[in-house]
N, C-alpha and C positions, 0 to 999 in steps of 0.2 A: 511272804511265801506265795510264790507260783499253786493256785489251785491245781495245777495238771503237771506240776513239777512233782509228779512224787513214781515209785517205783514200778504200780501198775500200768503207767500210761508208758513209762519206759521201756518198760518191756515189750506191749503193744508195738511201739513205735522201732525199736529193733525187728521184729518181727518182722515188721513190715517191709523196710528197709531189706531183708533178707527175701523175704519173697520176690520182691522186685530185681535186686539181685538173680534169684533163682530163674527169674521169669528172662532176664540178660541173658541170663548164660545156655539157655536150653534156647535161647532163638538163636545163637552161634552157633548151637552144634546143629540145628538146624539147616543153616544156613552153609553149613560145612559138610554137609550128611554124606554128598559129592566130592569133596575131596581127598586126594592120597592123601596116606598118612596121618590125618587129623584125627587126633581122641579125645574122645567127648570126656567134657569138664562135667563137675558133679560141683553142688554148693552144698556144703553139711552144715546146718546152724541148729539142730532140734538135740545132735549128741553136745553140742558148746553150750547151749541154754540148759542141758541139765548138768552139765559140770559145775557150771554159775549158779544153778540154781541150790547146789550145796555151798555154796559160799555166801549167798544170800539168808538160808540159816545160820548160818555162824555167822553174820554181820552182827554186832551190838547196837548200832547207832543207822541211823537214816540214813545218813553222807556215805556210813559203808556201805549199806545196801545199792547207793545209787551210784559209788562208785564201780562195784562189782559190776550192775547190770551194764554200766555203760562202756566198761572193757571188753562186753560182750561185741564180737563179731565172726559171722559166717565164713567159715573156710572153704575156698574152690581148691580143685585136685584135679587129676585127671585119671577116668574111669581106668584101671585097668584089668579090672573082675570080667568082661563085658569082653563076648568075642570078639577076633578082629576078622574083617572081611579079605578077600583078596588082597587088594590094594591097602590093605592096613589101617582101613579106617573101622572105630568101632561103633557108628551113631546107627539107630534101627528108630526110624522114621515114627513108627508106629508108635514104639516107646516114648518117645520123646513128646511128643502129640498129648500121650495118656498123663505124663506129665507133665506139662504146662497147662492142664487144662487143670488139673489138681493145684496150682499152683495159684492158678489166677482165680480160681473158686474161690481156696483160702482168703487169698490178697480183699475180695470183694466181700468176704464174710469179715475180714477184722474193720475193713473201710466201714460197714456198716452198725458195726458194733459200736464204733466209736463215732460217729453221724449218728445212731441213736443216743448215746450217751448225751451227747452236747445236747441234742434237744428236749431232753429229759431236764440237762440243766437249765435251760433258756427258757424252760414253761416254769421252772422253780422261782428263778431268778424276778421274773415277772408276771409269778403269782399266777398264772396261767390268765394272762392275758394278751396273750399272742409272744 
C-alpha cells in the first residue's frame, strides 16, 4: 500500500488540480476581457466536492471512498449571472484580478501544506537526522 495513496491526499490533489484549472480559466477571460461577445467561464468544483463529499460518508470500504473521490472533477460553465457590456462581452477586469489572486493564494496554501507534510515525514522517516 501507497503511504500517500489514501483519500486525504486525494482530495488535496483534486483540489489542486481544480485550482489550477481555475487559475486557466480566469487568465482566458482575462485574456478575452476585449473581445465581442466572449463570456466569461466560471470553474465550480467546491459545490462537486460537497456532493462527493456525501458519498464519501456512505462509502463502506476504502476503494469506495477513493473511487468517489476520484470521480470527482470541476465543472466549467459560462458566466451568465454577470452583466453584459455593449459589445456583449461579460468579463470585469477588476473581478477577475480579485479572483485569481484568491485562487493562486489557495493553490500556494495547499502546495505548502503538502511540502510541510512530506517534510514532517522525511524528519520521521530519518529519525531527524536531516
Amino acid at each position: 500500500m501507497n503511504f500517500l495513496d489514501n483519500p486525504s491526499h486525494l482530495v488535496m490533489e483534486k483540489t489542486m488540480d481544480a485550482l489550477w484549472q481555475r487559475a486557466r480559466v480566469q487568465s482566458e477571460n482575462i485574456a478575452n476581457a476585449a473581445t465581442p461577445g466572449y463570456k466569461r467561464k466560471v470553474v465550480d468544483f467546491e459545490e462537486e466536492l460537497q456532493r462527493h463529499v456525501s458519498a464519501l460518508s456512505a462509502a463502506d470500504s476504502r476503494g469506495d471512498k477513493m473511487l468517489a473521490i476520484s470521480e470527482l472533477q470541476p465543472r466549467v460553465y459560462e458566466d451568465k449571472t454577470t452583466n453584459v457590456n455593449v459589445d456583449g462581452n461579460n468579463v470585469e477586469l477588476d473581478q477577475e484580478f480579485l479572483e485569481m489572486t484568491d485562487t493562486l493564494t489557495q493553490y500556494q496554501y495547499l502546495q505548502r501544506l503538502l511540502s510541510d507534510g512530506m517534510a514532517r515525514l522525511r524528519y520521521a522517516i530519518t529519525e531527524g537526522r536531516g
